[in-house]
C-alpha positions in Angstrom: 118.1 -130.1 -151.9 116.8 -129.3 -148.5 113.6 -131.0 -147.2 110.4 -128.8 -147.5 109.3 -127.4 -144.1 105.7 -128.8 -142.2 103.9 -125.2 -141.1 101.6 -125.8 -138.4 97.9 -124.9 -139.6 96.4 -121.9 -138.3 92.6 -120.8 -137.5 92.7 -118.3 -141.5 93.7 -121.7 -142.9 91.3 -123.5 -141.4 88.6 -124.6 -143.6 85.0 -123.9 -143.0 83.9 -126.9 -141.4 86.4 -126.7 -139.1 86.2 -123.2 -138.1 82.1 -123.8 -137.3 83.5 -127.2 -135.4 85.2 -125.2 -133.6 83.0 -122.2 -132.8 80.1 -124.7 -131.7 82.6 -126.0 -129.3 83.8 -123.0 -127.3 80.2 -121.7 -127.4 79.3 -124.6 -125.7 81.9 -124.5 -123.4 81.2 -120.6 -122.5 77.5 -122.1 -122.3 78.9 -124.6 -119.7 81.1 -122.2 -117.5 78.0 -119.7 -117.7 75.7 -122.6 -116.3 78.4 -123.8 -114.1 79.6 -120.6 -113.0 76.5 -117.7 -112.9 73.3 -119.6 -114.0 72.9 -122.3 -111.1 73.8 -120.2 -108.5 71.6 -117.8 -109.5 68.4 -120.3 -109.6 69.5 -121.0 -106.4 69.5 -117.5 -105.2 66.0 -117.5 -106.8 64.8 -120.2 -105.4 65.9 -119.1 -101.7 64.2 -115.4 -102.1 61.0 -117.2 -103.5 61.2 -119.7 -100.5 61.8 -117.0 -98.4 59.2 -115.0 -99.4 56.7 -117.9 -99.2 57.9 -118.6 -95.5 57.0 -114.3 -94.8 54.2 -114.6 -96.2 53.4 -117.0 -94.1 54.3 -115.5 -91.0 52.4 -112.7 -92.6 48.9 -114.1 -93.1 49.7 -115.5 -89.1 50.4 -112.4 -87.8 46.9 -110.8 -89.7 45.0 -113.7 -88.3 46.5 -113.2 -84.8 45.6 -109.6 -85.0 42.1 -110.0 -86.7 41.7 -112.6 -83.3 43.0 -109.9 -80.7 40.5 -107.4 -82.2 37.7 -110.4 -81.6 38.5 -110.8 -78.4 39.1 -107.3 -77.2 36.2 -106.6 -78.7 34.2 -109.2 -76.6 36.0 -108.0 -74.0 35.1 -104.5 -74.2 31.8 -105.4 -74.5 31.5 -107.9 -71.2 33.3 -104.9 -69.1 30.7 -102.4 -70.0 27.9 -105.5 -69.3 29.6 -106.2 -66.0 29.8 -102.4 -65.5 25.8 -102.0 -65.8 25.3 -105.3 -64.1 27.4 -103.6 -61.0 25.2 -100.5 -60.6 22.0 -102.8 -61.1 23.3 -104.7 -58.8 26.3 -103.8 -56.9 28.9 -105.8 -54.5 28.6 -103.1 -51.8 25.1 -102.2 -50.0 26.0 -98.3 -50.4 23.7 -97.6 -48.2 24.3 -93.8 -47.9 24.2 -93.6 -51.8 20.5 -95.3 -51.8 19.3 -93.1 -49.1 20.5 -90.0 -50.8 18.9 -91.4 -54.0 15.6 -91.9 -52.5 15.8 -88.3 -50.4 16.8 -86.3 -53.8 14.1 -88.3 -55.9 11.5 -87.3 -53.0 12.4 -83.5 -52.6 12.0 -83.5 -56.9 8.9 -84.8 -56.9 7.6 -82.1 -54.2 7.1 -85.1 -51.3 7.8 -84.9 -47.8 9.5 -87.3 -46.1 8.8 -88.0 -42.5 10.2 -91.7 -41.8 13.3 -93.1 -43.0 14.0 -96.4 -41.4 16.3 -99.4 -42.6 15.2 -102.5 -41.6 17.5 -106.0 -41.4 19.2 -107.5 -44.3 17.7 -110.7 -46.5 20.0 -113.1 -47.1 19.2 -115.2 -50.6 21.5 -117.4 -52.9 22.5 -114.7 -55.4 21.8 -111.9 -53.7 20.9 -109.4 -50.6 17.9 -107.6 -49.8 18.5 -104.1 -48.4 14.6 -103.0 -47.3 14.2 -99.5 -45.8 11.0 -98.0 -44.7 9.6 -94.5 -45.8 6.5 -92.7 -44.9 5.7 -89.8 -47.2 3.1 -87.2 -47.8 1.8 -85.5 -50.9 -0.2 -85.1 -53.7 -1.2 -87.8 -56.0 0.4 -86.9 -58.6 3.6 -86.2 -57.0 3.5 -89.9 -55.6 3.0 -91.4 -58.9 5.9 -89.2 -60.2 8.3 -90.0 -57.3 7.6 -94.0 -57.9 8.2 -93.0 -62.0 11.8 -91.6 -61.1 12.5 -94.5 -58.8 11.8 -96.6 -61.6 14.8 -94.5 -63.9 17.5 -95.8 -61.7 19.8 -97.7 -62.6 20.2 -99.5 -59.3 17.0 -101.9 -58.8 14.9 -101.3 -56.5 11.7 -102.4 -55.8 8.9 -100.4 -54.0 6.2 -103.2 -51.7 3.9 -102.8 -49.1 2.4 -99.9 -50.9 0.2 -98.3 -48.2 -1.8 -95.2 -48.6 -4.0 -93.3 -45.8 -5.6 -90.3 -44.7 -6.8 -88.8 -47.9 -7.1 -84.9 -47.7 -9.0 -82.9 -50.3 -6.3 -79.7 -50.9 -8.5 -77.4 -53.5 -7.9 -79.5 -56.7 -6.0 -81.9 -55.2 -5.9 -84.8 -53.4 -3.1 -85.3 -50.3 -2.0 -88.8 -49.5 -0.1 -90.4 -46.9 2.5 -93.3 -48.4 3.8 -95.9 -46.1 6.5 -98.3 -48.7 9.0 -100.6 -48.3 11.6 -99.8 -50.7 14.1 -102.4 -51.6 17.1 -102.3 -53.2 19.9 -105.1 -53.7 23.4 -106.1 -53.8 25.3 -109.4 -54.9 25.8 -112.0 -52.1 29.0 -113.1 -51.3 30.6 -116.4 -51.5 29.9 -117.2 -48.0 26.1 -115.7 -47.8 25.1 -117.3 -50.9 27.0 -120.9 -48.8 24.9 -120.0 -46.2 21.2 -119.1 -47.8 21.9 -122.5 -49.8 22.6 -124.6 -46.5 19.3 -123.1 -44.4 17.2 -123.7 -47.7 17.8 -126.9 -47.9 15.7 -128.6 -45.6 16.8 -131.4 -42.9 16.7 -134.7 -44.2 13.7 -136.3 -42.4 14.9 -139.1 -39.6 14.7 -143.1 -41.2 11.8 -144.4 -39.0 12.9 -147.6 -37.2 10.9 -150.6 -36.4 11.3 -154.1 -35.2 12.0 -157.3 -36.8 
């Protein structure tokens, strides 16, 4: 009689047990390969975008700062060019001496003066600045005096009106009539080497050490 044949078991003949051994198993391998293969390198790909993004939003929040700063300081910029600009027709680098004399002859003719002496007299060297005095003799009403002085006043060059002399009053009707002798000064910034100089001839000589015997 022939020996019985051994069948090798297959997975329907498994039992139970065995079949749930075996399941567990290759799910935990697919769970490996998936961890291995697609999970890690996708945390990684995660943590690179959010590492990224952190580093952009740095560079971000930088470049808003840098921009809020530029805005500050154009700002303060725009706002010392428009002081400088006032500060230069208060006070300007040039003595625009043509422009002052025009000023003073328009200002006169508005306010119904005449003007019978126009005479610039020598500069006035200071520290900071330059006197630029020019003498004017005028005639007119009262009235029109006063205004002309009000509308010198509106310029925004400074000037300053001394020596105010007035003479030969003359009853006109209802009004009076004035003769105005005024020095009327106006300015300009010094340069480097004037204000060098004013400082040098204001300081005064140091007195000589007396010298005795011993």
């Amino acid at each position: 009689m022939a020996a019985p044949t051994k069948e090798t078991p297959s997975f329907a003949t498994l039992g139970a047990p065995v079949k749930a051994l075996l399941g567990l198993m290759i799910g935990a391998v697919l769970v490996v390969v998936y961890y291995l293969a697609l999970h890690t390198p996708l945390v990684d790909e995660i943590d690179q975008a959010d590492g990224t993004h952190r580093q952009l939003q740095g560079q971000l929040s930088q470049a808003a700062e840098r921009q809020r700063e530029y805005l500050r300081v154009r700002a303060e910029l725009d706002g010392r060019a428009a002081i400088d600009r006032q500060n230069k027709r208060v006070l300007p680098e040039h003595a625009e001496i043509p422009a002052f004399l025009q000023d003073l002859n328009r200002l006169a003719e508005l306010s119904g003066l005449r003007l019978e002496l126009v005479e610039p007299r020598p500069d006035e060297v200071d520290t900071q600045y330059v006197k630029i005095p020019v003498s004017l003799a005028f005639s007119g009403h009262y009235h029109q005096v006063a205004k002309f002085f009000f509308n010198v006043s509106q310029l925004d060059r400074a000037i300053s009106m001394e020596n105010v002399q007035l003479s030969n009053p003359v009853v006109d009707g209802d009004e009076l009539t004035v003769k105005i002798a005024v020095l009327a000064t106006t300015y300009r910034s010094a340069t480097t080497d004037e204000s060098a100089a004013a400082a040098t001839a204001a300081t005064p000589a140091a007195a000589a050490a007396p010298t005795g015997r011993h």
